[in-house]
C-alpha positions in Angstrom: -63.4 -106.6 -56.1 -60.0 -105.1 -55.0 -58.7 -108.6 -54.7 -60.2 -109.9 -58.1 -57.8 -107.2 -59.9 -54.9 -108.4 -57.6 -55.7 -112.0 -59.4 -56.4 -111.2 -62.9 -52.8 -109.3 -62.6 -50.9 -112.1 -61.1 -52.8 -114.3 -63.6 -51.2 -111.6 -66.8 -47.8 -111.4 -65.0 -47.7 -115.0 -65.4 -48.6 -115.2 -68.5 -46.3 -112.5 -70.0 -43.4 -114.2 -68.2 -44.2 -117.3 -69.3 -44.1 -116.0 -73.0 -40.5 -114.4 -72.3 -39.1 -117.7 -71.0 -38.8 -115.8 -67.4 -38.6 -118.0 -64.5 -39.1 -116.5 -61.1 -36.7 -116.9 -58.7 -38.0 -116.8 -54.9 -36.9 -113.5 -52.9 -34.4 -114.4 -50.5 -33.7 -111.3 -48.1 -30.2 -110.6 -46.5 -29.8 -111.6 -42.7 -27.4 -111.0 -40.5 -25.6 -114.5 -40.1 -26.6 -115.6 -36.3 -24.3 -115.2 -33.9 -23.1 -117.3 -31.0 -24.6 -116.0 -28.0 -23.1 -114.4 -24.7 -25.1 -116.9 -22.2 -25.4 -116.3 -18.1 -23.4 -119.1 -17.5 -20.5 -117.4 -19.4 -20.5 -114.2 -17.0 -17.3 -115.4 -14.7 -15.4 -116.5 -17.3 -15.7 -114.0 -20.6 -14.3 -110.5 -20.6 -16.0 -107.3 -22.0 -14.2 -105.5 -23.9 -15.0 -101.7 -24.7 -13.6 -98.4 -25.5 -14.3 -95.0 -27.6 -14.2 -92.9 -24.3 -11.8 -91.4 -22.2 -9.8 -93.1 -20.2 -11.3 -91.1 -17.1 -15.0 -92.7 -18.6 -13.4 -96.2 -19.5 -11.9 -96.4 -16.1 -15.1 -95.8 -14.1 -17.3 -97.6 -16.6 -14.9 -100.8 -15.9 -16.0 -100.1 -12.2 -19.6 -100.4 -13.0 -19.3 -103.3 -14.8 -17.5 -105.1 -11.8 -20.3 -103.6 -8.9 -22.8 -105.6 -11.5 -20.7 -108.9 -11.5 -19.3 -108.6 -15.0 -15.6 -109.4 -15.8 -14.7 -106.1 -18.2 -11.3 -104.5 -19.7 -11.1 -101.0 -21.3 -9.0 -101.3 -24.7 -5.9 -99.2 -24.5 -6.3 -95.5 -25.8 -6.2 -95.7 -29.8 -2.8 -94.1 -31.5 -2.0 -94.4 -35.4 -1.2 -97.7 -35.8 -4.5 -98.5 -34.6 -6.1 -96.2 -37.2 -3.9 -98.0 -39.9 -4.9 -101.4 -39.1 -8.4 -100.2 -38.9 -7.9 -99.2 -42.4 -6.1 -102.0 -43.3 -9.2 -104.2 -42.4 -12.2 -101.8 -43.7 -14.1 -100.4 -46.4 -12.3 -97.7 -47.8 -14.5 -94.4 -47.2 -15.2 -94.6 -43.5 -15.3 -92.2 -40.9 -12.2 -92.1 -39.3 -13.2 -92.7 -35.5 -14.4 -96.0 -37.1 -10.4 -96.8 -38.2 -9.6 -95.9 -34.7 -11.9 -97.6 -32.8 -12.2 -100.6 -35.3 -8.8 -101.3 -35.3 -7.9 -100.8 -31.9 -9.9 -103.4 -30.9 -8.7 -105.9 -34.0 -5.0 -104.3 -32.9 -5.6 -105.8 -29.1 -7.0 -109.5 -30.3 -3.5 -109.9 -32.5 -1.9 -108.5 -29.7 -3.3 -111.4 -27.3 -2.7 -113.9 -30.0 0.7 -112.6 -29.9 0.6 -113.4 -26.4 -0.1 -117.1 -26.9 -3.7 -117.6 -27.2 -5.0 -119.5 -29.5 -7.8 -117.7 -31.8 -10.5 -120.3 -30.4 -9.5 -119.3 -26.9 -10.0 -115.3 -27.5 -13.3 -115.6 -29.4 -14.4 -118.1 -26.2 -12.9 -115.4 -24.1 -14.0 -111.8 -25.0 -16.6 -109.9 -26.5 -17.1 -106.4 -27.6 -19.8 -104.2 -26.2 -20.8 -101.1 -28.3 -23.2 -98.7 -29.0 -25.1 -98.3 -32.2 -27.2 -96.1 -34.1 -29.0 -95.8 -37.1 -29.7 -92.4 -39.6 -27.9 -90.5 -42.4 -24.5 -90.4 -40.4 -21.9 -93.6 -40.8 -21.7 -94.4 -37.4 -24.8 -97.0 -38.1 -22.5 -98.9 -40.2 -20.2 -99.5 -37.3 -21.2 -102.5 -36.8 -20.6 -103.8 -40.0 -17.3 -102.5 -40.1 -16.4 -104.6 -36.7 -17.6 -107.6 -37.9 -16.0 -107.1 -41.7 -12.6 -106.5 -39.4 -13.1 -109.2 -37.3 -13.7 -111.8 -39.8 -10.3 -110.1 -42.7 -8.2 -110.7 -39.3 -9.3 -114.0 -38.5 -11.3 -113.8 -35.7 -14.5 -115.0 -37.4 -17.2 -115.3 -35.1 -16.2 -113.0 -32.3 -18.9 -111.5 -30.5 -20.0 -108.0 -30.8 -22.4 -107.1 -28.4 -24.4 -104.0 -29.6 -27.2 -101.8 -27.6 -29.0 -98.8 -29.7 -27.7 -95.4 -28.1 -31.1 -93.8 -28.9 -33.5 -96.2 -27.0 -32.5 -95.1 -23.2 -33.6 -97.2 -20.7 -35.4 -99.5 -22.5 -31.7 -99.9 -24.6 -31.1 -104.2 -24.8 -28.2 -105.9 -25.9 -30.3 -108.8 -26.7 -28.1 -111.3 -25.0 -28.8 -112.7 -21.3 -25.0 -112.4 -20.6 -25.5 -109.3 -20.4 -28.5 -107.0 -18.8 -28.6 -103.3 -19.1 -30.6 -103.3 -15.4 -31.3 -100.5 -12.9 -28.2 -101.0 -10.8 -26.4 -100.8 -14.3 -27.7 -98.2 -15.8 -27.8 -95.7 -12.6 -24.1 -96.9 -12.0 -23.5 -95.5 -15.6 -25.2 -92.3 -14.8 -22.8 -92.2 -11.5 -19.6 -92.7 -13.5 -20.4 -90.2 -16.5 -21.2 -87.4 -14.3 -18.2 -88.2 -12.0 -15.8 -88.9 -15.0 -17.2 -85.2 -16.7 -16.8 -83.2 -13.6 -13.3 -84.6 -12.9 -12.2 -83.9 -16.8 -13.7 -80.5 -16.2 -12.0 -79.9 -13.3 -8.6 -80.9 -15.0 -9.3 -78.9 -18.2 -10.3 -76.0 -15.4 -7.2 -76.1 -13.4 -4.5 -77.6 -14.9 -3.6 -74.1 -17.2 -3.5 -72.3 -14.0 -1.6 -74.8 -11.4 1.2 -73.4 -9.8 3.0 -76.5 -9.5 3.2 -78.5 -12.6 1.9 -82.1 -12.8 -0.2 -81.3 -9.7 -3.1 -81.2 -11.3 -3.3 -85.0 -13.1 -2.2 -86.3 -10.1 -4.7 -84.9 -7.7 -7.2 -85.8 -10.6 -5.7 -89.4 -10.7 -5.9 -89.9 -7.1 -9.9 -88.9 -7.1 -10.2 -91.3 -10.1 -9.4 -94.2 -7.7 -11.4 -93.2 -4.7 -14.5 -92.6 -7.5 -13.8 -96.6 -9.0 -13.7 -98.3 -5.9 -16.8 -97.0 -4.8 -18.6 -97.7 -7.7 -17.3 -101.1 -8.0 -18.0 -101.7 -4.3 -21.8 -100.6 -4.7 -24.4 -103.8 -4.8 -27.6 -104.0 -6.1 -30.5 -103.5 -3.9 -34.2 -104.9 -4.0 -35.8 -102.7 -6.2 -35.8 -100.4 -9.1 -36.3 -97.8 -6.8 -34.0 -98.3 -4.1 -31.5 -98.7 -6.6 -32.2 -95.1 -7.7 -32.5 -93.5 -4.5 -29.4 -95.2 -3.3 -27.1 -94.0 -6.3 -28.7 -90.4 -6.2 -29.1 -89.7 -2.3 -27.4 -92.8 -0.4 -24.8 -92.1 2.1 -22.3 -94.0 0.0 -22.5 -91.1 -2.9 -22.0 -88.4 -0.4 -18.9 -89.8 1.3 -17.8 -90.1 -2.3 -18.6 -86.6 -3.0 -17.2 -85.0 0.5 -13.7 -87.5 -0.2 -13.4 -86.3 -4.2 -13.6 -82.7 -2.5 -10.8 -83.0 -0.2 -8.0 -84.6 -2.4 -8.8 -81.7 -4.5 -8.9 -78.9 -2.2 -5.5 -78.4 -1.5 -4.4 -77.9 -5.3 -3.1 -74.5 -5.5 -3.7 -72.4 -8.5 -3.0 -69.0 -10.1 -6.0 -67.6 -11.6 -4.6 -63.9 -12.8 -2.9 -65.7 -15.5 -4.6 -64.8 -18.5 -5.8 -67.2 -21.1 -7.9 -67.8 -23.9 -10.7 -70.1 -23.8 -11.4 -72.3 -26.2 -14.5 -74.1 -26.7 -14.3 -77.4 -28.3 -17.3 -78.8 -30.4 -17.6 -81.2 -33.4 -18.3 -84.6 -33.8 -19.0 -86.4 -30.6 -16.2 -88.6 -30.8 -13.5 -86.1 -32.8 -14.5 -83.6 -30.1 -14.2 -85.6 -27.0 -11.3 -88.0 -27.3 -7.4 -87.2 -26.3 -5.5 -89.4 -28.8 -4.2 -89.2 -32.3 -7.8 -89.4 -33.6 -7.5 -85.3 -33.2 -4.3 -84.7 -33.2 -3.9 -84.7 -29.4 -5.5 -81.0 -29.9 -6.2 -80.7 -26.4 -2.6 -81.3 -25.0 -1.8 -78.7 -28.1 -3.9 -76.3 -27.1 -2.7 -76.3 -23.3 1.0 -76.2 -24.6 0.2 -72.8 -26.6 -1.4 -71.4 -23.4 -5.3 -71.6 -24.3 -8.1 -73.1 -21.6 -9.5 -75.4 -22.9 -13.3 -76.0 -22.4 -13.9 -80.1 -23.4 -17.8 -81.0 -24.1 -19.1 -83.4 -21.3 -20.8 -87.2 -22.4 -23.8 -85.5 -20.2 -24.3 -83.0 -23.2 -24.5 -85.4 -25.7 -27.1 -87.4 -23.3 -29.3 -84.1 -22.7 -29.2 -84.0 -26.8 -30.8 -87.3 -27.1 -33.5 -86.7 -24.4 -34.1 -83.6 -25.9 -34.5 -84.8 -29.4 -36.9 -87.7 -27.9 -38.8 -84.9 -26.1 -38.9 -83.0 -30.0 -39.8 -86.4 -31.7 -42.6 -87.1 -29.7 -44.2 -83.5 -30.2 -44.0 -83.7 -33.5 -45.7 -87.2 -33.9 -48.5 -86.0 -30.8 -51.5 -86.5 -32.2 -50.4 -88.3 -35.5 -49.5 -91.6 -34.8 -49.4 -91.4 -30.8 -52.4 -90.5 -28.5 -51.8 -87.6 -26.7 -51.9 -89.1 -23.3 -48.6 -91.2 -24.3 -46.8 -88.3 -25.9 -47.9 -86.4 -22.3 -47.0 -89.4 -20.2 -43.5 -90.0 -22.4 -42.4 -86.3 -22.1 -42.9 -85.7 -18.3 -40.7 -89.2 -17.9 -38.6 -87.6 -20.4 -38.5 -84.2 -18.1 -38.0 -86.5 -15.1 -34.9 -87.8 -16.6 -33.1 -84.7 -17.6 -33.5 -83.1 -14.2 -32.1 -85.9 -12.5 -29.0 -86.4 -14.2 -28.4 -82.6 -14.3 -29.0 -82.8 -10.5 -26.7 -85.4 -10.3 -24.3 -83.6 -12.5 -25.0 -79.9 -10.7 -24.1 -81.7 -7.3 -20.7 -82.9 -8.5 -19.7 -79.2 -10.4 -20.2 -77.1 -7.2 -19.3 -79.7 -4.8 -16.0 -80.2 -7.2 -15.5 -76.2 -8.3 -16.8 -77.0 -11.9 -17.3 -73.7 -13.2 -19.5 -74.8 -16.5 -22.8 -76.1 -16.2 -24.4 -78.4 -18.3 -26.0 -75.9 -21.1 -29.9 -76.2 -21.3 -30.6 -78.2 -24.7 -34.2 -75.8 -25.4 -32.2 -73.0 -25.7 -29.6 -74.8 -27.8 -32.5 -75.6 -29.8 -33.7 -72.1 -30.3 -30.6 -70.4 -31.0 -29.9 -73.1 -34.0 -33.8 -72.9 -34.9 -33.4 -69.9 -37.7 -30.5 -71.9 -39.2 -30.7 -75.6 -38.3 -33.8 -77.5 -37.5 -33.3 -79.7 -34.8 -35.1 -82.7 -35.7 -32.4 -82.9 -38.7 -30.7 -86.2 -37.4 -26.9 -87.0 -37.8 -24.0 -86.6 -35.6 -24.7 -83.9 -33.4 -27.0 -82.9 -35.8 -27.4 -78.7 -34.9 -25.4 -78.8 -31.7 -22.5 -77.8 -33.8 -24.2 -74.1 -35.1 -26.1 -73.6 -31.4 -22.7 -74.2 -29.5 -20.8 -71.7 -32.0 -24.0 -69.1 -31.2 -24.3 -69.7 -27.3 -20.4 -69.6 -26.5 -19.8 -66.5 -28.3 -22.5 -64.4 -28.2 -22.9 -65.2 -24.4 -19.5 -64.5 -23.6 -18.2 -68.1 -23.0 -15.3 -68.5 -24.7 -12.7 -66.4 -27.0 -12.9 -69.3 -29.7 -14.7 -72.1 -30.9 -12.8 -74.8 -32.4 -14.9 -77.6 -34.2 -13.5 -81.4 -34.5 -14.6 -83.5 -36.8 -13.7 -86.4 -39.2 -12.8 -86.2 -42.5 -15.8 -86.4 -44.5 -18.3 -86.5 -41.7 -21.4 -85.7 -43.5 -23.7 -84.1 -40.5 -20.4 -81.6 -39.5 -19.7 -80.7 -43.2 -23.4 -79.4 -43.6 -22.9 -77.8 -39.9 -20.0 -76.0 -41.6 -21.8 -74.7 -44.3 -24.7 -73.2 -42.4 -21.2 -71.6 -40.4 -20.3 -69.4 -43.3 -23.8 -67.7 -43.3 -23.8 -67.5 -39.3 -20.6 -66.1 -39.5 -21.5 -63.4 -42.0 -24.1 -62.2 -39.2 -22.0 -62.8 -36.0 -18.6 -60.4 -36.8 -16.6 -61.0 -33.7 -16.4 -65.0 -33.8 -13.3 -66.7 -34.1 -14.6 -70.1 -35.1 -12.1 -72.6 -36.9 -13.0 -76.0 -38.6 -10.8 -78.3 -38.9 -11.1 -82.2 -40.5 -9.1 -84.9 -38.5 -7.4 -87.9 -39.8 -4.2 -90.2 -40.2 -2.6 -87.5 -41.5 -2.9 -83.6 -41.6 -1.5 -83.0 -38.3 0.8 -80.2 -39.3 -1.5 -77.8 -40.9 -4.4 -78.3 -38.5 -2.1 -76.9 -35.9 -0.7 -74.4 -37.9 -4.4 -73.2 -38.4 -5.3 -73.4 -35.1 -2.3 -71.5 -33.7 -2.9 -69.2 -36.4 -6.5 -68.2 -34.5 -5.2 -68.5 -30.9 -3.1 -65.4 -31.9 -6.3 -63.4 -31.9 -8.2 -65.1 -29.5 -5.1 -64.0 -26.9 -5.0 -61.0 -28.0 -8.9 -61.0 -27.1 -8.4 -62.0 -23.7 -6.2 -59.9 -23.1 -8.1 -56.7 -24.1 -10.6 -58.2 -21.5 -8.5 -58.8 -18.8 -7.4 -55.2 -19.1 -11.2 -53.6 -19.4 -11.7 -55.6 -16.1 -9.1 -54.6 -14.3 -9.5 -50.9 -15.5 -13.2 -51.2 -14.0 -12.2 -52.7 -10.7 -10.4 -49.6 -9.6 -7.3 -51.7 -8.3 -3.7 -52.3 -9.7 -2.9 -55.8 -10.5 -0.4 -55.7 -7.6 -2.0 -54.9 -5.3 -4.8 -57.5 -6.1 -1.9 -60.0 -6.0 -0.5 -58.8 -2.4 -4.9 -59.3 -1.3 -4.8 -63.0 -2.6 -1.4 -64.2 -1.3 -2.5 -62.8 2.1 -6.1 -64.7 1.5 -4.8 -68.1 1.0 -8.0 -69.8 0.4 -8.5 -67.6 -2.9 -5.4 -69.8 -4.2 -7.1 -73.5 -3.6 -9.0 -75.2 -6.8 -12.0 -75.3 -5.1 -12.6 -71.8 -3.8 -15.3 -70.7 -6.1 -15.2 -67.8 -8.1 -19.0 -66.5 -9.2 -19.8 -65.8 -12.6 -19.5 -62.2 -14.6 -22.4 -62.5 -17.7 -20.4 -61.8 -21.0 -16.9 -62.8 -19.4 -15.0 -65.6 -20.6 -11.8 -65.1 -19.2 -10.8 -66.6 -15.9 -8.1 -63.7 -14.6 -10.4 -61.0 -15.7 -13.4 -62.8 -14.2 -11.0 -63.4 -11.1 -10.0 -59.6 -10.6 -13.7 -58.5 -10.5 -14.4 -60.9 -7.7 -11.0 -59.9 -5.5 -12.2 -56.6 -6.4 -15.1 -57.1 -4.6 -13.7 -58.5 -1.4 -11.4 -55.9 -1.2 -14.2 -53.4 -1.1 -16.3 -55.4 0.8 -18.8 -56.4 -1.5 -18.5 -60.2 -1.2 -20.4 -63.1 0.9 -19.4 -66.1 1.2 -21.0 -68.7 -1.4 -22.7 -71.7 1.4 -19.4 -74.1 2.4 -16.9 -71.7 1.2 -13.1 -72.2 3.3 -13.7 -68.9 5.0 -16.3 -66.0 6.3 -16.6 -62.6 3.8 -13.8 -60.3 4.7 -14.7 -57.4 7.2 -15.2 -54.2 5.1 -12.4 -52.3 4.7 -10.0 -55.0 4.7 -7.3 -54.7 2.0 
């Protein structure tokens, strides 16, 4: 019956057009124009280009690429004139780390045919490997935006090599040129976590070096013993060989005992008092150290703040946690509960590695923050952002403000994002009302773009003047409560010249952000002989009684 109505419709539809002289044109659908592919046989000879990380990431990330055979290039670090091209070639409206990124890469290809290749020779040559996405937020229209570069520029037809961010491992580029495999993918793991705890350790230590310029270099130098181990690592036989040789082979721990002694002998002064500043936003706003924020990092250092940089292995906890979230909520809708079972504990498995792996290199390095667990992220946004509302960082933005401040963290939060980035502008709004609740926050926005600089660091100095101030007050209540004067708490540490080296680890005080006022607690304690030795610290507790 159901399909006798479907034919006496069609049969009126035709009739009614018919009348009204309407001829029906056949649908035609949009698709995406094929695109040459990236074959096996082109491995030796074409070069992968990528970039939108750090240069600490990009460098290590070049060094997986060659342990898997690939030939691979980072793209320089974006400035303005990259963001200007990228604007040159674009829609208007787009995020600005899309201008950045975008027209760095379009910025390098002119700068080859500069060179003197030929435009045939660099599409032959290179291709682009990216991540994707898809949602409310504008980075799923990346792609687009490369290819609609690309093609204004000239370099129709160039390939751009896209993997989805959100499928983890079973992530494809589609193209046999290049497999996202095992060896791969752990290799990535190994140069994210290394690459995170080294920027750490710089953003730790560098505010607090007694020698200036120390610091990056001692950093640098740990750089290159981390990239030629990674590029030096083959695959092995075997999914899991290839895991348990990344996570537990004697290779990793050489790495991990050498990265440990070209950072040991840093000295550093840790009763200087600082405000820390948490930095949060938009993942790529946030994490990047060029003119796509205003160098804010390098700012914030000049005016004397600490600067607390969010780690790539936050942003990967997020998107295991949101799978974990997605596949409760579809449990027992449109997925058996066995699977949602069996998904999460692979889920669970996941996590706990990569914070092992990441846990390993922040003691073994002097790290002092740990990755931050993402459920209780989750439940400290949960009264003002749900955390299955997808975009950007989606409530990472609200649960960072809320765990740095009310657990004693950080002085500040300072939130970077681009101009007009929808998922941070409705994380600002649900700001106002947090802030209304939480009194004490010092929590500045600010929107990042071509231009701007000037007043974005005028309002960001203009809350670094309370969030010293704050430190200081701390500092003081600590060293009131230690029962010691700040000299002679100097005269204990330059007798103990272990307490002076970057990787003599300092415990944690709950509710204290400051490193001099956490710092004077813990010589405190030595000097009163309340202290034991953390397992592999330089030296035994002191005797009691010893000054």
């Amino acid at each position: 019956m159901f399909n006798d109505i479907e034919r006496r419709c069609a049969d009126a539809r035709r009739r009614l057009e018919a009348r009204a002289h309407i001829v029906a044109a056949p649908i035609e659908h949009y698709r995406l124009p094929p695109e040459r592919p990236f074959s096996t046989e082109e491995r030796g000879e074409v070069t992968i280009l990528f970039g939108g990380l750090t240069s600490r990431h990009e460098r290590l990330v070049q060094a997986v690429f060659e342990s898997c055979g690939y030939r691979s290039l980072p793209l320089p670090q974006p400035d303005l004139a990259a963001c200007l091209t990228g604007k040159h070639y674009c829609n208007p409206g787009v995020c600005n780390p899309a201008y950045f990124t975008v027209g760095n890469l379009v910025r390098f290809l002119q700068q080859l045919e500069a060179g003197g290749m030929t435009r045939q020779d660099i599409i032959d040559r290179y291709v682009f490997f990216t991540a994707g996405s898809c949602g409310p937020c504008r980075f799923g229209m990346y792609e687009a935006e490369y290819r609609l570069a690309l093609r204004g520029a000239g370099f129709g037809g160039f390939r751009v090599l896209l993997f989805q961010q959100d499928h983890g491992v079973k992530a494809d580029t589609g193209e046999p040129g290049l497999k996202l495999s095992v060896h791969l993918g752990m290799g990535a793991v190994r140069a994210f976590t290394i690459a995170d705890a080294l920027q750490a350790f710089g953003y730790d230590m560098r505010p607090y070096e007694t020698r200036a310029g120390t610091t990056d270099r001692v950093v640098g130098e740990a750089l290159d013993i981390a990239a030629r181990s990674i590029a030096s690592r083959q695959a092995l036989p075997g999914r899991y060989a290839n895991v348990w040789a990344h996570l537990y082979g004697s290779e990793t721990r050489r790495t991990l005992s050498a990265l440990r002694s070209v950072l040991q002998p840093l000295e550093v002064d840790r009763l200087r008092v600082k405000p820390v500043v948490k930095v949060t936003g938009e993942f790529w706003a946030q994490s990047t150290e060029t003119d796509g924020n205003f160098r804010m990092f390098e700012f914030l250092e000049q005016e004397g703040a600490h600067v607390l940089v969010e780690p790539i292995g936050g942003w990967v906890m997020y998107l295991l946690q949101s799978a974990r979230e997605r596949l409760r909520e579809r449990r027992g809708l449109d997925l058996a509960l066995r699977t949602a079972v069996l998904r999460a504990r692979l889920i669970d498995v996941g996590e706990r590695l990569y914070r092992h792996q990441y846990d390993r290199l922040r003691r073994a390095l002097n790290v002092t923050h740990a990755l931050v667990d993402q459920r209780t992220l989750a439940r400290l946004a949960e009264p003002f952002y749900r955390q299955l509302a997808r975009g950007g960082e989606g409530h990472l933005e609200v649960a960072k403000n809320i765990y740095f401040t009310t657990y004693g963290e950080a002085h500040m939060v300072l939130s970077l994002k681009p101009f007009g980035c929808m998922p941070s502008t409705q994380s600002d709004g649900v700001q106002s009302a947090l802030l209304s609740r939480l009194k004490d926050t010092i929590f500045v926005s600010v929107e990042t773009g071509s231009d701007g600089e000037l007043t974005a660091r005028n309002r960001v100095e203009m809350a670094l003047v309370e969030a010293r101030e704050r430190a200081q007050e701390e500092f003081d209540r600590a060293l009131g409560s230690s029962g010691r004067a700040l000299d002679d708490i100097r005269r204990y540490v330059a007798d103990h010249p272990e307490m002076r080296a970057a990787t003599y680890r300092v415990p944690r005080r709950r509710g204290i952000a400051g490193v001099a006022a956490t710092f004077v607690l813990h010589v405190a304690d030595r000097m009163n002989g309340r202290w034991t030795a953390w397992p592999g610290q330089l030296t035994p507790a002191p005797h009691r009684g010893a000054r």
